[in-house]
C-alpha positions as CSV (number, residue, x, y, z in Angstrom):
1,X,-42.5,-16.6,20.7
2,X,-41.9,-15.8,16.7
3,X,-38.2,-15.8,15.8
4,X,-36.8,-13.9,13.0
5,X,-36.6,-15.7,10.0
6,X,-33.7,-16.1,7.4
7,X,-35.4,-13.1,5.0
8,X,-35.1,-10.4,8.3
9,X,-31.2,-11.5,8.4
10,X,-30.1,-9.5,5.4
11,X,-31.4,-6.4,5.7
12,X,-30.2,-6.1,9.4
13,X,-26.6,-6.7,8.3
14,X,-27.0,-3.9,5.9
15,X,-28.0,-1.9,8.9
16,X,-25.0,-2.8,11.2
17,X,-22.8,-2.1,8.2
18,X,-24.2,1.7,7.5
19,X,-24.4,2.6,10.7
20,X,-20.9,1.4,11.7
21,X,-19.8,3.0,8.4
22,X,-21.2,6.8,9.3
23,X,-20.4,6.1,13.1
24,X,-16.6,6.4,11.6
25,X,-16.4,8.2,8.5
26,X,-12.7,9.0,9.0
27,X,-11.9,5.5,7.7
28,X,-13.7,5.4,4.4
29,X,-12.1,9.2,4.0
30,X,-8.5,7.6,4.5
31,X,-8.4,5.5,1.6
32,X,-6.8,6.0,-2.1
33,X,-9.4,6.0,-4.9
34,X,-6.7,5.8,-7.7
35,X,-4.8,2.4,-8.6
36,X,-1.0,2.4,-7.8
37,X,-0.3,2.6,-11.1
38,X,-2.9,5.7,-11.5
39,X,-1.6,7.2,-8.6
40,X,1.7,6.3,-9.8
41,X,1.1,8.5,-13.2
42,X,-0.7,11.6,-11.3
43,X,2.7,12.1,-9.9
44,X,5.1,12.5,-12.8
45,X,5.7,15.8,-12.7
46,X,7.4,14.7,-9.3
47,X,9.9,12.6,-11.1
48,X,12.9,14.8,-11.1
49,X,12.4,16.0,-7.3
50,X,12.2,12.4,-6.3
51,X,15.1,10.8,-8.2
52,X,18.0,9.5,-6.0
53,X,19.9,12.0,-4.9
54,X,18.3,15.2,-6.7
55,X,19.4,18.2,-5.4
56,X,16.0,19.8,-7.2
57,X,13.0,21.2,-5.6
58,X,9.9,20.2,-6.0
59,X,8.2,22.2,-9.0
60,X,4.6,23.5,-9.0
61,X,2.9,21.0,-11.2
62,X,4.5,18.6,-8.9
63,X,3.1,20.1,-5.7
64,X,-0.2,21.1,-7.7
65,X,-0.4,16.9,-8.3
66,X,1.0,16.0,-5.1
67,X,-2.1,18.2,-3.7
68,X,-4.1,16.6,-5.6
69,X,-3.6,13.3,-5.2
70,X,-3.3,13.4,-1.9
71,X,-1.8,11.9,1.3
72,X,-3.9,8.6,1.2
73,X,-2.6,8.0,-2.1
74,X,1.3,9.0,-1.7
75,X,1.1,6.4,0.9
76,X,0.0,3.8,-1.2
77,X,2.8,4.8,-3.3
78,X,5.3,5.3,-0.6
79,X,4.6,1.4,0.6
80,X,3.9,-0.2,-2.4
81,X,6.6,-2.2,-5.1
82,X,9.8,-0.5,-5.6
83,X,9.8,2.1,-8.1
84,X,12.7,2.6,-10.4
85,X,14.0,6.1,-10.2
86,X,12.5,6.5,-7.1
87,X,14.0,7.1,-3.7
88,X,11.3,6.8,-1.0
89,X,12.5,9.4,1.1
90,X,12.5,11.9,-1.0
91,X,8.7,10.8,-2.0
92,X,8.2,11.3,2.0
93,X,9.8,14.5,2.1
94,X,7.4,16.3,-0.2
95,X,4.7,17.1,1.4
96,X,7.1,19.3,3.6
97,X,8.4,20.6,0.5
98,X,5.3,21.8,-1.3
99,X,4.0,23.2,1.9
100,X,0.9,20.3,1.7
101,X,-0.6,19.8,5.0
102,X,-0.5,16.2,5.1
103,X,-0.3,13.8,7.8
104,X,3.2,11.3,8.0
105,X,2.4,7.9,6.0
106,X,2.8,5.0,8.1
107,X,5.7,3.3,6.6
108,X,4.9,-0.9,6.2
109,X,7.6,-3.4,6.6
C-alpha cells in the first residue's frame, strides 16, 4: 500500500484550513481591520462625547464614524491601553447613543 508522501501534506492543510474557514465565516467577519491607533483616529469626532464626565451627546460625525468603524473595532479600542481623555464607559455607551445596532463588547481583564 502507497502512503502519501511529504509533497501531498501541504496542499491538504490548505484544504482543512479553507474549509474550516468558510464552515465559520462569522469569525473572520468579527475582527478589526484597522490598527488601534487607526481605529483610534477614525474616532475623534467622538472625543468630546467620550471625555470623563461630559454631559454632551454624541454628534453626527461621531455616530457617522462610530458606524463606520464598527463594533469589532470599538472593541479593540474599548480593551486596549488606556487612553488619555477617555472614559471607557462612555466609549461603551455609544452605540446606544447613536442608535448603532451593535452587539455589547466583551470587556477583557
Amino acid at each position: 500500500m502507497k502512503r502519501f508522501g511529504t509533497k501531498a501534506l501541504p496542499p491538504l492543510v490548505l484544504m482543512l484550513v479553507m474549509t474550516i474557514s468558510l464552515m465559520e465565516p462569522g469569525k473572520a467577519a468579527a475582527s478589526c481591520p484597522s490598527t488601534f491607533f487607526s481605529a483610534l483616529v477614525q474616532l475623534i469626532p467622538c472625543r468630546a462625547a467620550v471625555a470623563p464626565f461630559s454631559p454632551l451627546p454624541p454628534s453626527d460625525a461621531c455616530c457617522n464614524a462610530l458606524k463606520a468603524l464598527g463594533q469589532p473595532c470599538l472593541c479593540v479600542l474599548v480593551n486596549g491601553p488606556p487612553i488619555s481623555g477617555v472614559d471607557r464607559n462612555m466609549a461603551l455607551q455609544l452605540p446606544e447613543k447613536c442608535t448603532a445596532n451593535f452587539e455589547p463588547c466583551q470587556i477583557m481583564k
